[in-house]
C-alpha positions in Angstrom: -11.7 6.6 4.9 -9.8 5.4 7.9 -7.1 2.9 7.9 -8.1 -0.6 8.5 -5.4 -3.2 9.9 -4.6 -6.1 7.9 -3.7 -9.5 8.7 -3.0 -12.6 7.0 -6.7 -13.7 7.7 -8.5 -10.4 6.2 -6.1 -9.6 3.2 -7.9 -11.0 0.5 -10.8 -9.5 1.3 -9.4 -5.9 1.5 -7.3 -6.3 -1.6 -10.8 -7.1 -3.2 -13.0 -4.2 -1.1 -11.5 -1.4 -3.3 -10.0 -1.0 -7.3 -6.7 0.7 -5.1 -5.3 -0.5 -2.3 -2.7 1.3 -0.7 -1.0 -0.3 2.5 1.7 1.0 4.9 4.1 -1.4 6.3 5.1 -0.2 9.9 6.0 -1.3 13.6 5.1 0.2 17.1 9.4 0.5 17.4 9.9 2.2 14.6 10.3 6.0 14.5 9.6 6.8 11.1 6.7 5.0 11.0 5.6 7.0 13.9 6.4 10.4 12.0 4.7 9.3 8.7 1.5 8.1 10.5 -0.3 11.4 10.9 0.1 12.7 7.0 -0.9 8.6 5.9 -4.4 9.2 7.9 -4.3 12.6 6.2 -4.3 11.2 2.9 -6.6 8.6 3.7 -9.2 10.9 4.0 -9.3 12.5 0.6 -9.5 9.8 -1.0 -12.6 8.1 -0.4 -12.4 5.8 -2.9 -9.3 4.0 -2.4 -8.3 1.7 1.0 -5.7 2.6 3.2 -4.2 0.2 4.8 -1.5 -0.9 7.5 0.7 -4.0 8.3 2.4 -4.5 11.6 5.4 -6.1 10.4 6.4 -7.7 13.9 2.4 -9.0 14.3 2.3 -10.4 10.8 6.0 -11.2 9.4 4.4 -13.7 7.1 3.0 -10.5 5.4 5.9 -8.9 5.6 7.8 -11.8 4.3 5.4 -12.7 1.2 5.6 -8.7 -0.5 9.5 -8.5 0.4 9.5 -5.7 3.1 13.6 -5.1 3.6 12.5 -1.5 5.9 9.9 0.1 7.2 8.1 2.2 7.0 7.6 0.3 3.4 4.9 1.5 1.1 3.0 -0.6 -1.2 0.1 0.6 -4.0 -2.6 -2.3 -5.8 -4.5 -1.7 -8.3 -6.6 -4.5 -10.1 -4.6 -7.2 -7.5 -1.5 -5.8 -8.8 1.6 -4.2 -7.4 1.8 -0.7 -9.3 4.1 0.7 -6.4 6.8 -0.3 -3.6 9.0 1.6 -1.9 11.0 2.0 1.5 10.6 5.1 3.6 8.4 8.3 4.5 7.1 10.6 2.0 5.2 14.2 2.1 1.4 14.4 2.0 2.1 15.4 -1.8 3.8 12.6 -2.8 1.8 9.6 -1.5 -1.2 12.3 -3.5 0.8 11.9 -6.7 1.8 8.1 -6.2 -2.2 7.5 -5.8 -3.1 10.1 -8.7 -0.4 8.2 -11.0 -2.1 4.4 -9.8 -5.6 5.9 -10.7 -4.7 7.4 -14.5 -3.2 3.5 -15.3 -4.1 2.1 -18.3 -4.2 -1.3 -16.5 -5.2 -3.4 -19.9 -1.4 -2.6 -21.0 -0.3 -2.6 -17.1 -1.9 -6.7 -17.0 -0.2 -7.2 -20.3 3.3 -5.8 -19.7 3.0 -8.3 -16.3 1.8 -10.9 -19.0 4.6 -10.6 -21.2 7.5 -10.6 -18.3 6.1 -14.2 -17.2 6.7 -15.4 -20.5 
């Protein structure tokens, strides 16, 4: 699957598309971004089954503003609507593979209730 851009308008609707969302934080400026763009798309395409997507933090600083994005390029994984992974910075084709393979093999009953309890 290709990367889709998100925006404040189609977000819910993406989050929604897919039971894992992963989304890249990036900017046209920024170098790393640049570098870790060719092994994101790379990844994308193995994984069928999950949504790739990207955030242009200079076109959509609400977005970046509302999930806390302090660098880029800034990382973030969803399952079930919630945040299973952030992190700042670029990563090797087999990381991003294990930070996805980790996300699938949550037991997100306990993941929902663990969230539960720290609202309490």
């Amino acid at each position: 699957m290709s990367t889709v851009k998100i925006t404040k308008e189609n977000l819910d609707k993406i989050i929604g598309a897919t039971d894992i969302v992963v989304i890249k934080f990036t900017a046209e400026w920024c170098g790393p971004c640049k570098s870790f763009a060719p092994i994101y798309e790379e990844v994308s395409q193995k994984y069928t089954d999950v949504t790739f997507g990207e955030i242009d933090t200079e076109a959509q600083p609400e977005l970046a503003q509302e999930f806390a994005v302090r660098s880029i390029p800034f990382l973030l994984i969803m399952r079930e609507h919630v945040i299973v992974y952030s992190g700042s910075g670029t990563l090797p084709a087999s990381a991003l593979e294990d930070l996805i393979e980790q996300a699938k093999s949550l037991d997100m009953q306990e993941v929902k209730k663990q969230a539960a309890d720290l609202q309490k």
